[in-house]
N, C-alpha and C positions, 0 to 999 in steps of 0.2 A: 398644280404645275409639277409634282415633284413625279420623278421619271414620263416626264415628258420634253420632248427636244424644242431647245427655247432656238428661238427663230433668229440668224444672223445679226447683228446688227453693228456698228462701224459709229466712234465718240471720239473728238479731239482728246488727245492725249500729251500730258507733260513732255518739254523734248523737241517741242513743234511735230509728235507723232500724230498719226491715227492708230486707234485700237479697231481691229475686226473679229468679232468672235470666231468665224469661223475660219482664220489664219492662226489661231491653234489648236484645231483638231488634233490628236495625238496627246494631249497636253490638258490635266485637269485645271479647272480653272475656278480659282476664288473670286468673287466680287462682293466688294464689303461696302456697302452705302453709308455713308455719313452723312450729319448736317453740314459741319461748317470747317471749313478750316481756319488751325492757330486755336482754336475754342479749348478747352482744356480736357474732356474727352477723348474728342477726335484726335489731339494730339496724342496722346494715351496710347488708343487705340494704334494709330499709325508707327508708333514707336514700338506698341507688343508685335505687330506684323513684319517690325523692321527685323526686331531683336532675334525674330524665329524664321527670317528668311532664309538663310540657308539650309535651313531643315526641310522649306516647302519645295524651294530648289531641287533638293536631292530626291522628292518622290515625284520630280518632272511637273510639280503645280507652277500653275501662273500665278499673281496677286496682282491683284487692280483694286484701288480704292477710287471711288464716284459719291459726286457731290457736285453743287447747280453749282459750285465756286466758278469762277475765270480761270482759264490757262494758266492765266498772269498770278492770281493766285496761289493755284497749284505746283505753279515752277517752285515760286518765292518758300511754300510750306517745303514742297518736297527736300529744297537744298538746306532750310535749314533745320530742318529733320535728319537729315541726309537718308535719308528712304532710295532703297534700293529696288523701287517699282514704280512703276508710273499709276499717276493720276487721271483718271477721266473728267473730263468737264461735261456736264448734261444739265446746259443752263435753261433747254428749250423741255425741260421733263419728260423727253420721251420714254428712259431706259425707267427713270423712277415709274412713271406711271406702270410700265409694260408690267414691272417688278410690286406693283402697288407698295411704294413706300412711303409714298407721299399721306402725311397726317395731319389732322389737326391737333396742335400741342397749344399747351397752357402756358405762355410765358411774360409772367408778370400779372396774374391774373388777365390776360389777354390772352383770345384764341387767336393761334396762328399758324399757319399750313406751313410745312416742314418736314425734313427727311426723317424715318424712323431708323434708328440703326440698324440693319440689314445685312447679313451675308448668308452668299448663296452659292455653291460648291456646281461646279456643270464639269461633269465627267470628259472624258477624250471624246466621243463619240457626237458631244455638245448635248448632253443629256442631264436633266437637272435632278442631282440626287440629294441634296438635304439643302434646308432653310435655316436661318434661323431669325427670328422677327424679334423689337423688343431689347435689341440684345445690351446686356449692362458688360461692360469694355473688361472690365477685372479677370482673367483668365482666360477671354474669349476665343484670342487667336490660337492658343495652345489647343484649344479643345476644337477648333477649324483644322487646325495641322492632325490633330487624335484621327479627326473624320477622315481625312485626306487620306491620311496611312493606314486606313481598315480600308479604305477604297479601292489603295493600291493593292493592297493584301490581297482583295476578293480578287482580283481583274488578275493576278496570276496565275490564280488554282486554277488548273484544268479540268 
């Protein structure tokens, strides 16, 4: 999929929003898949995204974090994170599936299907230039933001 243009798609979002990819063109776009919310992880994770947002701000990135949680969920995590981005809910798996992050994990010596942590950078143009699959939460979002700003960097040289 990477430098290939991922196909529109529109996910309830925290806010009582909808999210549409393709209402921001212009506009590099993070999407970081989680399992669950409030998990200690995800929460992790959501608070390095928070911590570094205004740095993703400033080179014109979006951030959305998805996960099959409820709206109702993602309100209740977002405010008391206090996360400066909105949540997608994709309880019906379509974006997981599109995005294959849907896995079978071991929990409790039980297998069980669930999100693999996932982020995936889609340029202005809606063009998808780096993955990353697997991902362990320690460093992560810094090293999304590292990608972003070579992104930026490249898309100004003439």
């Amino acid at each position: 999929m990477i430098d290939q243009t991922v196909d529109d798609f529109s996910l309830p979002a925290t806010g009582g929003q909808t999210f549409t990819l393709s209402s921001c063109r212009g506009s590099t776009v993070v999407l970081y898949f989680y399992p669950k919310d409030s998990t200690p992880g995800c929460t992790t994770e959501a608070q390095e995204f928070r911590d570094l947002h205004a740095e993703f701000v400033k080179t014109g990135a979006i951030v959305v974090g998805i996960s099959r949680d409820s709206i109702k969920s993602h309100d209740n995590f977002k405010a008391r994170q206090n996360l400066p981005f909105d949540l997608l809910s994709d309880s019906a798996e379509e974006l997981c599936t599109r995005f294959a992050v849907i896995k079978l994990k071991s929990m409790y010596g039980k297998q069980v299907r669930g999100i693999e942590r996932s982020t995936f950078v889609i340029d202005g143009k809606g063009v998808l230039r780096h993955e990353w699959r697997g991902v362990k939460v320690a460093g992560h979002a810094q090293t999304v933001l590292d990608c972003v700003m070579q992104l930026r960097a490249a898309s100004t040289v003439v």
